[in-house]
NULUM-167071 format. One record per residue: residue number from 1; residue in one letter; x, z, y of N, C-alpha, C in turn. Coordinates in Angstrom, 1 decimal. Each point is the difference from the previous one (the first is absolute). Last residue first. Layout:
# residues N
+-----+--------+--------+--------+--------+--------+--------+--------+--------+--------+--------+
| num | residu |   n_px |   n_pz |   n_py |  ca_px |  ca_pz |  ca_py |   c_px |   c_pz |   c_py |
+-----+--------+--------+--------+--------+--------+--------+--------+--------+--------+--------+
| NUM |      A |      X |      Z |      Y |      X |      Z |      Y |      X |      Z |      Y |
...
+-----+--------+--------+--------+--------+--------+--------+--------+--------+--------+--------+
***
This chain:
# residues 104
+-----+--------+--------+--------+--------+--------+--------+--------+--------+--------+--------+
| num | residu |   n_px |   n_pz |   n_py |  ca_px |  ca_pz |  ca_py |   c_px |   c_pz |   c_py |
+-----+--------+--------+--------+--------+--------+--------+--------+--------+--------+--------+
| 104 |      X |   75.6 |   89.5 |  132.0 |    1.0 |    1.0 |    0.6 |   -1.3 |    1.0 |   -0.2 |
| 103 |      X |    1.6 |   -5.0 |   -1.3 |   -1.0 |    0.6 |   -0.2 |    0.2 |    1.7 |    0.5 |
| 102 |      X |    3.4 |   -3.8 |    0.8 |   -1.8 |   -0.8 |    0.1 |   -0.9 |    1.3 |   -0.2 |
| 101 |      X |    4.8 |   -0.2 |   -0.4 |   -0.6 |    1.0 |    1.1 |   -1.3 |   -0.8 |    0.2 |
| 100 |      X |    3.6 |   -1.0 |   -3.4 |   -0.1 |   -0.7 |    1.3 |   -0.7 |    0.9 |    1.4 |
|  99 |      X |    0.3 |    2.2 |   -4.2 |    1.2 |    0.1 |    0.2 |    0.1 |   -0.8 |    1.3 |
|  98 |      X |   -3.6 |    0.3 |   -2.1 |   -0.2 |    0.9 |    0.2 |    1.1 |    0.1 |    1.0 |
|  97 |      X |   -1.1 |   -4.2 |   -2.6 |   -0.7 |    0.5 |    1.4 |    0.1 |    1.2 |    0.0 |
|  96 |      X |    2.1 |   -0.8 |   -3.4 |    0.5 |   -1.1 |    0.7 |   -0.3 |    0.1 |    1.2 |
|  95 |      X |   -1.4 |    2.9 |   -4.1 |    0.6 |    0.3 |    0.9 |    1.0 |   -1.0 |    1.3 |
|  94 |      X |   -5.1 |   -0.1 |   -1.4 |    0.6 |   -0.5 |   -0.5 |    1.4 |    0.7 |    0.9 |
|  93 |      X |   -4.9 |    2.0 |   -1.4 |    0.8 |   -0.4 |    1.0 |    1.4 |   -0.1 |   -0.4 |
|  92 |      X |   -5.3 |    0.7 |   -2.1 |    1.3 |   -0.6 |   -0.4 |    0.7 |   -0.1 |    1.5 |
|  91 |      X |   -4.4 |    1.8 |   -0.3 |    0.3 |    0.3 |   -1.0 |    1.5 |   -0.3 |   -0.9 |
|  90 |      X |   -2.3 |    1.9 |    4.9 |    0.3 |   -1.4 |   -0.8 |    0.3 |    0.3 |   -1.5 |
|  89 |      X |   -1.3 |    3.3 |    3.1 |   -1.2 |   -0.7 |   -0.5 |    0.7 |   -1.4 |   -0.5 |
|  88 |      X |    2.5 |    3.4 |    0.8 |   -0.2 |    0.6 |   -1.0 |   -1.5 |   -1.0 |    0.0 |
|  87 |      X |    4.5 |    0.8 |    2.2 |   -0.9 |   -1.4 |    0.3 |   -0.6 |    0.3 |   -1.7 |
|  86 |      X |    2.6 |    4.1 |    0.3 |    0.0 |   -1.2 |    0.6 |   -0.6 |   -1.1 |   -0.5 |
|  85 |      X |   -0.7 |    3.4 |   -2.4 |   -0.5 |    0.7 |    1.9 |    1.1 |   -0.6 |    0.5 |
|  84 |      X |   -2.1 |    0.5 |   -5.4 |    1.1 |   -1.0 |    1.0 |   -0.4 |    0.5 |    1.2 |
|  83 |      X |   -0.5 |    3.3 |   -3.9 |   -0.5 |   -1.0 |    0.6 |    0.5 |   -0.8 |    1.4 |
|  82 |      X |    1.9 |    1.8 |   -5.1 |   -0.6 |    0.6 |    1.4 |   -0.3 |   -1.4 |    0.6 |
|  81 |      X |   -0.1 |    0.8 |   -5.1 |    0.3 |   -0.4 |    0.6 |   -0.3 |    0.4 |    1.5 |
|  80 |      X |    0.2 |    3.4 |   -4.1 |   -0.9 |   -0.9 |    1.1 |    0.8 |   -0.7 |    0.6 |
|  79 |      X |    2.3 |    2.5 |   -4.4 |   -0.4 |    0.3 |    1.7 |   -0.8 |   -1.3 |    0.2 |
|  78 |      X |    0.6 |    1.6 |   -5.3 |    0.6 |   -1.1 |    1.1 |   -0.5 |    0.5 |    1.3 |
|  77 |      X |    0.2 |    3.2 |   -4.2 |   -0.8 |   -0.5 |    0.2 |    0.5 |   -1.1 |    1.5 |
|  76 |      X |    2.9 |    1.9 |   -3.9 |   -0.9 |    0.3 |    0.7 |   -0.4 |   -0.8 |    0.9 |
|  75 |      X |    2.7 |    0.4 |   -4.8 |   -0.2 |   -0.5 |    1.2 |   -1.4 |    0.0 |    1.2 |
|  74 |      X |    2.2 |    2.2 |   -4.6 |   -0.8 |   -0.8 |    0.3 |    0.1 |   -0.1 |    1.4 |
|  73 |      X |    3.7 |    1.0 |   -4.3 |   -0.3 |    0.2 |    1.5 |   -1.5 |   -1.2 |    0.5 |
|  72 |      X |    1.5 |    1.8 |   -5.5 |    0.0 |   -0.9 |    1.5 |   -0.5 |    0.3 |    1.4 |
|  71 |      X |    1.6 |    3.2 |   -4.6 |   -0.5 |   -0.5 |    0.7 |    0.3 |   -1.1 |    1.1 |
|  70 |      X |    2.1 |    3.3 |   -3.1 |    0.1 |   -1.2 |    0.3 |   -1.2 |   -0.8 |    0.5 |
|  69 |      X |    0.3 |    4.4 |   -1.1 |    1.2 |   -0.1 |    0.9 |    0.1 |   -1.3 |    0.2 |
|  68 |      X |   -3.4 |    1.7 |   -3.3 |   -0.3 |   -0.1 |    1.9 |    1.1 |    0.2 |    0.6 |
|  67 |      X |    0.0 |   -0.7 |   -4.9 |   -0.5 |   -0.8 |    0.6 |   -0.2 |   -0.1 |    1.4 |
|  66 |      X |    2.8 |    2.5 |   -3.6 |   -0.7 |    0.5 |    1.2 |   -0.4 |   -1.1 |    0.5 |
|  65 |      X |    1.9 |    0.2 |   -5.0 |    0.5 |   -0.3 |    1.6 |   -1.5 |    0.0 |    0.8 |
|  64 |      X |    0.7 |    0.3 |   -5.2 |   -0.3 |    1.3 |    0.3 |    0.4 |   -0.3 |    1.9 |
|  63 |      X |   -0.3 |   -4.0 |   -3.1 |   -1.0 |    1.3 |   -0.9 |   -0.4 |    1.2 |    1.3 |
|  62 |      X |    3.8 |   -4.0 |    0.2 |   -1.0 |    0.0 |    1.1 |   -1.1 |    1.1 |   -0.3 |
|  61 |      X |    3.5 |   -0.4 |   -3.1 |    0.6 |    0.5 |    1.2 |   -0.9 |    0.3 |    1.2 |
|  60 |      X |   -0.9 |   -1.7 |   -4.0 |    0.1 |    0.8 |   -0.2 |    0.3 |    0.8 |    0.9 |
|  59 |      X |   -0.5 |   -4.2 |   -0.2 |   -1.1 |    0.2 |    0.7 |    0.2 |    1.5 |   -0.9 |
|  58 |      X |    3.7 |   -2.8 |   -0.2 |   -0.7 |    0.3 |    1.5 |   -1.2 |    0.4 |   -0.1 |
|  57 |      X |    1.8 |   -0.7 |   -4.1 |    1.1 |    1.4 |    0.5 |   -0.8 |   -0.1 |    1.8 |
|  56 |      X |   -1.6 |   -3.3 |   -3.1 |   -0.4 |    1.5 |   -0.2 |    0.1 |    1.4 |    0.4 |
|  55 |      X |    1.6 |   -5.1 |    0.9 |   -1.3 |    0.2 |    1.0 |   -0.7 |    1.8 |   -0.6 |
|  54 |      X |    4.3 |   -1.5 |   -1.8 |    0.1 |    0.1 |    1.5 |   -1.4 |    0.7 |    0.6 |
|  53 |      X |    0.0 |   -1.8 |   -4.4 |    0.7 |    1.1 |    0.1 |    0.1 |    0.5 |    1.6 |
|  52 |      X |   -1.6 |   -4.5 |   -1.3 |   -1.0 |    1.2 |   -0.4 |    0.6 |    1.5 |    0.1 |
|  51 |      X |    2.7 |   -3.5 |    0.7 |   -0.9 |   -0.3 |    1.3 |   -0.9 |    1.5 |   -0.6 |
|  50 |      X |    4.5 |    0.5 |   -1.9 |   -0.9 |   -1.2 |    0.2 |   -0.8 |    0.2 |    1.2 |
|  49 |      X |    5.1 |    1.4 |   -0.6 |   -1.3 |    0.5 |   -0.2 |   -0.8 |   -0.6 |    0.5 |
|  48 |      X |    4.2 |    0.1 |    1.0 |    0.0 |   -0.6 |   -1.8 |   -1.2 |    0.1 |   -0.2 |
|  47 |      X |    2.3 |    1.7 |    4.4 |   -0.6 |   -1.1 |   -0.2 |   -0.3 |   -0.7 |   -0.9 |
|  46 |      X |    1.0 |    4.7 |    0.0 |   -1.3 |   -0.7 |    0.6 |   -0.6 |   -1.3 |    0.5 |
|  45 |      X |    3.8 |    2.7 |   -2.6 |   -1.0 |   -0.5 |   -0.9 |   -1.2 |   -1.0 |    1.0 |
|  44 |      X |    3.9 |    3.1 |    1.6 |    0.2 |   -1.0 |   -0.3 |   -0.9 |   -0.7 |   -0.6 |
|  43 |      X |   -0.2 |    4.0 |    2.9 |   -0.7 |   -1.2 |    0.5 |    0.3 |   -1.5 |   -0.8 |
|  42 |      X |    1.9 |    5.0 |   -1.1 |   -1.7 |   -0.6 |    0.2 |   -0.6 |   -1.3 |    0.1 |
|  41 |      X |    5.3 |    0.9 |    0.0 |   -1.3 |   -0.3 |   -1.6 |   -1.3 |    0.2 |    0.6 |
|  40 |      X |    3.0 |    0.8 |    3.2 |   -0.4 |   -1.0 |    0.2 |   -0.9 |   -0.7 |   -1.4 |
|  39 |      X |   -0.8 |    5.0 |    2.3 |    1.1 |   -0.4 |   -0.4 |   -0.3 |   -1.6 |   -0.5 |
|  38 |      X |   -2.6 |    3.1 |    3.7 |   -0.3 |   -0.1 |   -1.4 |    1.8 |   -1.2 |   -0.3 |
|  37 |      X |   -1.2 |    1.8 |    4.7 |    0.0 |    0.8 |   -1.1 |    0.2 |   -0.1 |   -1.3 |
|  36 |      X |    0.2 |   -3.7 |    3.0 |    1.2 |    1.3 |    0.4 |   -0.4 |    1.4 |   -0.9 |
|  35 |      X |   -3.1 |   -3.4 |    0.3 |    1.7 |   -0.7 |   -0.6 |    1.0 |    0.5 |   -0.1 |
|  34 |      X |   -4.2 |    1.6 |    1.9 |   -0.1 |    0.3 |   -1.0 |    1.1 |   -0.9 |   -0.8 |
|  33 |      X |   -0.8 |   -0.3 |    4.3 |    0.3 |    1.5 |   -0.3 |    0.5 |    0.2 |   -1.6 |
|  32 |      X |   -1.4 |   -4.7 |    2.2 |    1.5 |    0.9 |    0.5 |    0.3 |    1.1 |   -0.5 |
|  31 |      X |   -4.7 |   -1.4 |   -0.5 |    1.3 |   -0.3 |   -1.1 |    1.7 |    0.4 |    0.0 |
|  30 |      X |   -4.0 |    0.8 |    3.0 |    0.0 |    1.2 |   -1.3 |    1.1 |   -0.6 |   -0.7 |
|  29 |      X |   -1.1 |   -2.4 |    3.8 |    1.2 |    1.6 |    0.8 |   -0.4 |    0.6 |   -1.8 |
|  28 |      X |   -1.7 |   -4.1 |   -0.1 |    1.0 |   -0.3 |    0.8 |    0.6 |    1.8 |   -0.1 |
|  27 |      X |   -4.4 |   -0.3 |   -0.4 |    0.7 |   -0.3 |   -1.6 |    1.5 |    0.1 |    0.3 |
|  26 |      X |   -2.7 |    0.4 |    3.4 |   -0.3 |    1.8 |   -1.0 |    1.1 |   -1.2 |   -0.9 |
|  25 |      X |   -1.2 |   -3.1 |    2.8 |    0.9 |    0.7 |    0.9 |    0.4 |    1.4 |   -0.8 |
|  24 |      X |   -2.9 |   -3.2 |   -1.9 |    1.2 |   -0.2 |    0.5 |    0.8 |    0.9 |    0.2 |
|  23 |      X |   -4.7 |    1.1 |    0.3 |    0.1 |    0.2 |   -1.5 |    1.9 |   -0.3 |    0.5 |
|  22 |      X |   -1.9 |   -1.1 |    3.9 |    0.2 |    1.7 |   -0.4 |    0.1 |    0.0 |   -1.1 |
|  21 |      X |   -1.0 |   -4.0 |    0.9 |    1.0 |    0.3 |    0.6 |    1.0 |    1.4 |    0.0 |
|  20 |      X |   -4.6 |   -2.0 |   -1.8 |    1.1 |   -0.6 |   -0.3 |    1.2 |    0.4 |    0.2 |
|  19 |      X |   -4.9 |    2.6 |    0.4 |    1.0 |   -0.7 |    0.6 |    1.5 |   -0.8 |   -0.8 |
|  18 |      X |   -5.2 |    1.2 |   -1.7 |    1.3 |    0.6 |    0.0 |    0.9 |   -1.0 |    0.8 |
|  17 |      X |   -4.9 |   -0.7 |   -1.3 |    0.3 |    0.6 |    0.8 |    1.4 |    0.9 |    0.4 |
|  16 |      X |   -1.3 |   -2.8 |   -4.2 |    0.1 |   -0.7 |    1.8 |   -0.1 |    0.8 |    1.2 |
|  15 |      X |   -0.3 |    2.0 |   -4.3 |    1.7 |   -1.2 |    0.0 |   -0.3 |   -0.5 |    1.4 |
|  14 |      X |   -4.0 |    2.5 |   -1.1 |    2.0 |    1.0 |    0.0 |    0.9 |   -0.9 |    0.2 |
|  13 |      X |   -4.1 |   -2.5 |   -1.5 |   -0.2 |    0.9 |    1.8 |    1.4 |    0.8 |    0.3 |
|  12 |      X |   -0.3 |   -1.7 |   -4.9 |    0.6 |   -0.9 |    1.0 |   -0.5 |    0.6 |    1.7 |
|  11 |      X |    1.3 |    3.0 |   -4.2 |   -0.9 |   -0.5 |    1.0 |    0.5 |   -1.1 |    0.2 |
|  10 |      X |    2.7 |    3.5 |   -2.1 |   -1.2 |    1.0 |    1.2 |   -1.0 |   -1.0 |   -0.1 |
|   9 |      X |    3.5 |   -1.4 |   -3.0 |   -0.3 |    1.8 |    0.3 |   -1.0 |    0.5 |    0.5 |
|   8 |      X |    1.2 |   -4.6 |    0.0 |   -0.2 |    0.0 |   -1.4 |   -0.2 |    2.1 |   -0.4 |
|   7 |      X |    1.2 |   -2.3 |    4.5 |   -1.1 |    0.0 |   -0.3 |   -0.5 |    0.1 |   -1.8 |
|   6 |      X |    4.2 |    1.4 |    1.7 |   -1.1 |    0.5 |    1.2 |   -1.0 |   -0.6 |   -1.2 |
|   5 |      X |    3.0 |   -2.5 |   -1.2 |    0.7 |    1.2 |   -0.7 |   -1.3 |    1.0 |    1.0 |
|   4 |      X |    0.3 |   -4.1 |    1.4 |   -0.7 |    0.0 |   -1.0 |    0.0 |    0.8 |   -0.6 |
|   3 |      X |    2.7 |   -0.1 |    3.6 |   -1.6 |   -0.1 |    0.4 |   -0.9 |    0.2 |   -1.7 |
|   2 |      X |    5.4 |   -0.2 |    0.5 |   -1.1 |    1.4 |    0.4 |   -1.5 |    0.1 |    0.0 |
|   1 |      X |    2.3 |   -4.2 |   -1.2 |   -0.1 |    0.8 |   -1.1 |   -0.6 |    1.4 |    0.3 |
+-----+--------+--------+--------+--------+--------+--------+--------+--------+--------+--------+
***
């Protein structure tokens, strides 16, 4: 529902470029807070509330949020395989014969 609540605001490019985990993790530590702030009538209506309702109150929410905290971590670029410098002209040495002492 976050993703589409994002992308019905910003984008579908904004929805997929937002980390999953980090949105979670912000929601997780905001709610705790805010259960403890806000008294328990707030929260009583919110499961009575339609689909159409919900999805209005989230993308009301998603309106004004900082899109660049949640970003995804890109992954950088892989290391070179190194180059073999044992029995580097065979191409297969079996560990059976290495261990027998056939190939030394």
């Amino acid at each position: 529902m976050i993703r589409a609540a994002v992308r019905g605001e910003h984008g579908d490019e904004a929805a997929e470029e937002r980390s999953h985990f980090s949105v979670a993790a912000e929601l997780e530590r905001t709610v705790e807070g805010m259960e403890l702030a806000a008294p328990e009538e707030v929260w009583e209506p919110i499961p009575r509330w339609t689909a159409e309702q919900m999805g209005a109150w989230l993308r009301s929410v998603m309106r004004p949020v900082q899109l660049d905290r949640y970003k995804k971590a890109k992954r950088g670029p892989k290391k070179p395989k190194p180059r073999r410098t044992r029995f580097a002209a065979k191409k297969h040495v079996a560990t059976a014969r290495l261990s027998s002492g056939e190939q030394t």
